[in-house]
C-alpha positions in Angstrom: -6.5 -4.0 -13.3 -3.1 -4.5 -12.9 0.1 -3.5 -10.2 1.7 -0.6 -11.3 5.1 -1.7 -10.1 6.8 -4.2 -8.2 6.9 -1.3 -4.9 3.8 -1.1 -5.2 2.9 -4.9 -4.7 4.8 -4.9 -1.7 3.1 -1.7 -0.3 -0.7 -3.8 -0.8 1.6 -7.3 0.7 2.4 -5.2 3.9 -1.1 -3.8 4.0 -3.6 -6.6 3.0 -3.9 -7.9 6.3 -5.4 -5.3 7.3 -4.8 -2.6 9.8 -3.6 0.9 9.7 0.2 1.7 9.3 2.7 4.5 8.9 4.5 5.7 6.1 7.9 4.6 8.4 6.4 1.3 8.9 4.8 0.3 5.5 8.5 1.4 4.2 10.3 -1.0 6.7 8.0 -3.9 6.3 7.8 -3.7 2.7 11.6 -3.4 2.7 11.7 -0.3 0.4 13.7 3.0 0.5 11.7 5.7 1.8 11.4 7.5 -1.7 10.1 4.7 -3.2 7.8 3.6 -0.5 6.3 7.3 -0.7 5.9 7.2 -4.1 3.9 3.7 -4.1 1.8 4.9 -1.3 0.9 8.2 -3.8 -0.1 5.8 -6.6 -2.1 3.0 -5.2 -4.2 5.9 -3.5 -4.4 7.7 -6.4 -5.7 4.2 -7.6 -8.1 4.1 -4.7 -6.3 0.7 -3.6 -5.1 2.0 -0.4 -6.3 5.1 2.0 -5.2 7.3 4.7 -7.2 8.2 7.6 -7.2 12.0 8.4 -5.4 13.9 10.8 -3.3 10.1 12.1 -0.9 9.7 9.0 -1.9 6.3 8.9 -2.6 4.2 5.7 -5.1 1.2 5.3 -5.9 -0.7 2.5 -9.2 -0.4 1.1 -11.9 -3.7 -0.5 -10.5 -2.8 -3.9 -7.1 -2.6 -3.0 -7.5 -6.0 -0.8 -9.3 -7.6 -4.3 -6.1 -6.9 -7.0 -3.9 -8.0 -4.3 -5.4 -11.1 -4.0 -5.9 -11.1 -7.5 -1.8 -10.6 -7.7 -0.8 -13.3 -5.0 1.9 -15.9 -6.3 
């Protein structure tokens, strides 16, 4: 299974090391506009690569999402 885009590999960079992070910071730390961030974010969960928890607006990456981004490390 591959990346879908290049937004999207930095989305699963910024969250493979686990923890849970914000829309505002995955788009900072990934270095993305906020449009583009969002749209990565709806993707790679609609992938099942990445998830959010309820009710927190938080986003983690799941075992799936952590395998294809290892799978895609340079």
């Amino acid at each position: 299974m591959g990346i879908g885009t290049l937004a999207e590999t930095a989305v699963l960079a910024v969250l493979a090391p686990g923890g849970m992070l914000t829309a505002d910071q995955i788009t900072r730390d990934a270095q993305l506009t906020e449009w583009i961030a969002r749209r990565a974010i709806g993707q790679l969960e609609s992938r099942g690569l990445i998830m959010a928890t309820p009710y927190d607006a938080r986003w983690s990456i799941t075992p799936r999402g952590v395998a294809v981004a290892q799978a895609h490390q340079y």
